[in-house]
N, C-alpha and C positions, 0 to 999 in steps of 0.2 A: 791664637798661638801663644799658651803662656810662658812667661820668659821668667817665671821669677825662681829659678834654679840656677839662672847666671850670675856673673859676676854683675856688678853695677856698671862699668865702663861698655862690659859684652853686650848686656841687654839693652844701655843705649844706645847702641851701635848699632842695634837691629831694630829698636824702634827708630832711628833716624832712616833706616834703609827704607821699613815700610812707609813710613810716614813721606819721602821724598818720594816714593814710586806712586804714591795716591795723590799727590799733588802732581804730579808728571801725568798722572793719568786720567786728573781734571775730578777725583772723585771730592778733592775739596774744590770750592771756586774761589778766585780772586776775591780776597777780603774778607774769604770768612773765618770765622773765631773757630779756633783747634782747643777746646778745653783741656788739660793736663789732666781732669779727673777722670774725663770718657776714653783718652788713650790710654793711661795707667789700666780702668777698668776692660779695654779691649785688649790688651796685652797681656795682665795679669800680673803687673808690677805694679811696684811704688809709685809714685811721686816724684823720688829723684832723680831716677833713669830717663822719666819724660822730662822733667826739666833739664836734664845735659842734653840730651837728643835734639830739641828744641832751641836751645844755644849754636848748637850745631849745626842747625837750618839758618836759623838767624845769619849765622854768619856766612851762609852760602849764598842768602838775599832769599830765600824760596818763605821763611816765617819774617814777619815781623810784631815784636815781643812791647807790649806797649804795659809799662808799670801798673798796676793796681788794676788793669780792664784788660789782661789776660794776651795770649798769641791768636797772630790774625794771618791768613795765607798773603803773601805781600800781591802789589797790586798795582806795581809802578805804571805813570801816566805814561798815554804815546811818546811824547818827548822825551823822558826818561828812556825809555825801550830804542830810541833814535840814536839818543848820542853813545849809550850805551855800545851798541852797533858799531857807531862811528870810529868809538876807540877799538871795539877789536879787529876792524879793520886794519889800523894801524900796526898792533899787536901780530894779528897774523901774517900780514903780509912779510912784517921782516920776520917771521919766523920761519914760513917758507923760502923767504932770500938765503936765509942763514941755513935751510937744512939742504935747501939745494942739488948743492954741487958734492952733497954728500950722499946724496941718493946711491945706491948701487941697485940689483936686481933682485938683492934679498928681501930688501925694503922696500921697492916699487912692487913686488910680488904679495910684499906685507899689504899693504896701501889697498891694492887691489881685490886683495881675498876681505877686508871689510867694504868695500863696495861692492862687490858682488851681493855679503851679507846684506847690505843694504838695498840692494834692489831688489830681494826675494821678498823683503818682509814688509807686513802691513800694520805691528800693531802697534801703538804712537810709543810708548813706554821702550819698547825695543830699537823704534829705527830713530828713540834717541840715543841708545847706548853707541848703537851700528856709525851714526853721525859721527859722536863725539870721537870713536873708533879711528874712524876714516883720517878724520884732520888729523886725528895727534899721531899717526902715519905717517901724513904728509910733512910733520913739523917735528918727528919725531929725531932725525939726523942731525938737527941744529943743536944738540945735547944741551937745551940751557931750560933747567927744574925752575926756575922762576919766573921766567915769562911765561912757561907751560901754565904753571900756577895760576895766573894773574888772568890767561885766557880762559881757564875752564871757571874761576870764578865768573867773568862777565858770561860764561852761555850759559851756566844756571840762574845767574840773573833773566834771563829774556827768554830762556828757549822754552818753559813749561807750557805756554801757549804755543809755539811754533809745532813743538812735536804734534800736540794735539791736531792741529789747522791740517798738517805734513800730512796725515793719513787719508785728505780727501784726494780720490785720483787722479784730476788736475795737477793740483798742485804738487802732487808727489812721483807725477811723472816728469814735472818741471824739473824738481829736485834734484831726481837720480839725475836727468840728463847735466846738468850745472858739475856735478858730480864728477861726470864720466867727461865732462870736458876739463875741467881742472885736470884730472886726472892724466888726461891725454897727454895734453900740455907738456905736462911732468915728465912723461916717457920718451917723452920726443925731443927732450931736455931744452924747451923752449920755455925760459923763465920770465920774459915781460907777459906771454902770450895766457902764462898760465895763473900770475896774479893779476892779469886784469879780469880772467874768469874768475878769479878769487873775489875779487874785490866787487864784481858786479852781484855774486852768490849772497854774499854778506849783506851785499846793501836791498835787496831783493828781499833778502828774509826782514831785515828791517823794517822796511817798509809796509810788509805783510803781517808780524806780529804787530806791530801799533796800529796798524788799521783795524784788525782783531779787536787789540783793547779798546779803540775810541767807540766801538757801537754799544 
């Protein structure tokens, strides 16, 4: 899809787009080298649009940009992916503390119609979008753009393996149901009951993408 009748900012912005959904979609793997001249020449741009784009992954954690030997798909160790985890535990849980007792039934209605999304669909790319959907529903009433911030950085840190793992039927029937119990919770406006399904979901995935990266 050539892009080079965009702006330079526009065309980075959509080679970042494709560029994260091919790494969401496992078509690069952990570690491997992204040349700038093979994507400029897939796209049909420059050079500089791949290098803004690529800054832009960088800074999501999905590339990592090593001087003079090129971008590599990042590749953090299990430990890494664990504690990573561990803080957005943290992160989340008071995020859903804080949006709470603001829920009303426009917003549990919101919440809901992305779970639903989420449990019709199968394909890893999408029922990450439907995931990241779900939670920022649930944490969406706490109005605070900076903790949002700070959590959607840590799941593009870890989750490009999870989505992928998420699509096998096991585990993604585990999923939805973790889902739809948070979820309950919520409606039933029982909030210890409903972050400690939070907290067990979280740590679950945890423990499932690092086992992933360790084989």
């Amino acid at each position: 899809m050539p892009l080079s009748n965009q702006s330079i900012s526009s065309a980075a912005d959509q080679v970042a787009d494709a560029l994260r959904l091919a790494i969401l979609n496992g078509e690069f793997a952990p570690g491997q080298a992204v040349p700038q001249e093979e994507i400029a020449a897939r796209f049909g741009v420059s050079r500089i649009p791949v290098r803004d784009a690529m800054n832009l992954l960088q800074a999501e954690g999905l590339l990592h940009i090593v001087p003079s030997k090129g971008s590599f798909v990042a590749n953090p160790t299990p430990d890494e992916i664990l504690e990573t985890y561990e803080i957005r535990v943290l992160l989340e849980l008071e995020a859903l503390r804080l949006a709470f007792h603001h829920h009303n039934a426009q917003s549990l209605a919101r919440a809901e119609r992305w779970l639903r999304e989420f449990e019709l669909e199968t394909e890893p790319a999408q029922l990450g979008e439907f995931d990241r959907e779900f939670h920022a529903a649930l944490y969406a009433p706490a109005n605070k753009g900076r903790l949002f911030e700070l959590i959607n950085s840590l799941r593009t840190l870890t989750n490009r393996g999870y989505y992928l793992q998420m699509s096998t039927p096991a585990h993604l029937k585990q999923c939805q149901a973790a889902h739809r119990e948070i979820f309950d919770h919520c409606k039933k406006r029982n909030l210890r009951a409903a972050k400690d399904a939070l907290r067990r979901h979280l740590l679950a995935a945890g423990s499932f993408v690092a086992e992933a990266a360790a084989k």
